[in-house]
C-alpha positions in Angstrom: 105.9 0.1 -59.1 102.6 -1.2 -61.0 99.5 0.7 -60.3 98.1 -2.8 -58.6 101.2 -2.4 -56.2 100.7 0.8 -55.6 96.9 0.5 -54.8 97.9 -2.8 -52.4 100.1 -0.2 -50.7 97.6 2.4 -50.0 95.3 0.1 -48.7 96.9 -1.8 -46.3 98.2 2.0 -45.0 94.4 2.8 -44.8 93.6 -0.3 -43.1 96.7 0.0 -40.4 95.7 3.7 -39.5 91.6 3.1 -39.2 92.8 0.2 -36.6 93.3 -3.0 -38.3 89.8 -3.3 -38.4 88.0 -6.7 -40.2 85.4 -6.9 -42.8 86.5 -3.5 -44.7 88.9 -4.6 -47.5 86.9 -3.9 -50.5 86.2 -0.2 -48.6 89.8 0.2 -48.4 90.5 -1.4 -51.7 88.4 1.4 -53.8 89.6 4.3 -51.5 93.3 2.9 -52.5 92.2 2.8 -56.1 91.4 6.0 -56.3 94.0 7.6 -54.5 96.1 5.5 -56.9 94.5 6.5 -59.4 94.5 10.7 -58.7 98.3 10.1 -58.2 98.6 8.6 -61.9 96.5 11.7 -63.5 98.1 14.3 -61.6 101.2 15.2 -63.9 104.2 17.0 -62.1 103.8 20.3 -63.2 105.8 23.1 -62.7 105.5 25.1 -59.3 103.3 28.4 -59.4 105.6 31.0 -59.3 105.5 32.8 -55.9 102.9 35.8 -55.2 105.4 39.2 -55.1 104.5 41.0 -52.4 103.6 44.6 -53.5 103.8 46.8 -50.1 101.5 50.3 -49.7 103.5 53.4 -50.3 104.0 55.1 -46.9 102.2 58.4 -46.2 104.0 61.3 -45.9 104.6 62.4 -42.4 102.5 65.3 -42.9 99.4 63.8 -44.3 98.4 63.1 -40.9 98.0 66.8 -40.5 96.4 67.5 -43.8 93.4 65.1 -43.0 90.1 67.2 -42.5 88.5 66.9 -39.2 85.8 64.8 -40.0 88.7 61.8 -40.9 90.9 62.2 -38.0 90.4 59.9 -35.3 88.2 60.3 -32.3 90.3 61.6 -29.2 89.8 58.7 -26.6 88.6 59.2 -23.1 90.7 58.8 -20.2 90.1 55.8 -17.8 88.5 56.2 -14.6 90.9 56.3 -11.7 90.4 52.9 -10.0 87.5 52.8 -7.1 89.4 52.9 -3.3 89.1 49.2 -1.6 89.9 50.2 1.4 87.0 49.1 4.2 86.4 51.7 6.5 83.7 51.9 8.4 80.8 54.8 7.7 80.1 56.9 10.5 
């Protein structure tokens, strides 16, 4: 396919999904051109090869306990008991 083809194509997909509207060829036109156009200059390159994932060693199950007491986490609170909603009447 020429790159005139191929820029006739793009545009006439930009002007079907904006509506069909009338009086914006040469707006489509250029946005097809250059979409044509960064098509043309990208070369296929290779794929990037894929990230390895590197996990984090696990601790040792006594590490935990080997922590000074200024790094071990804050013992939470218990939660309140919920408030009675029974109605009775106050004497």
């Amino acid at each position: 396919m020429t790159t005139d083809d191929r820029v006739q194509q793009l545009a006439y997909q930009i002007w079907e999904s904006e509506g069909k509207p009338e009086g914006q060829e040469a707006r489509h036109w250029e946005m097809a051109r250059k979409l044509a156009e960064s098509e043309t200059s990208e070369t296929p390159a290779k794929p990037a090869p894929k990230a390895k994932r590197v996990s984090k060693p696990k601790a040792a199950p006594d590490a935990e306990k080997a922590k000074p007491e200024s790094e071990k986490p804050a013992v939470l609170k218990k939660p309140r008991a919920p408030r009675s909603t029974s109605k009775t009447p106050k004497v």
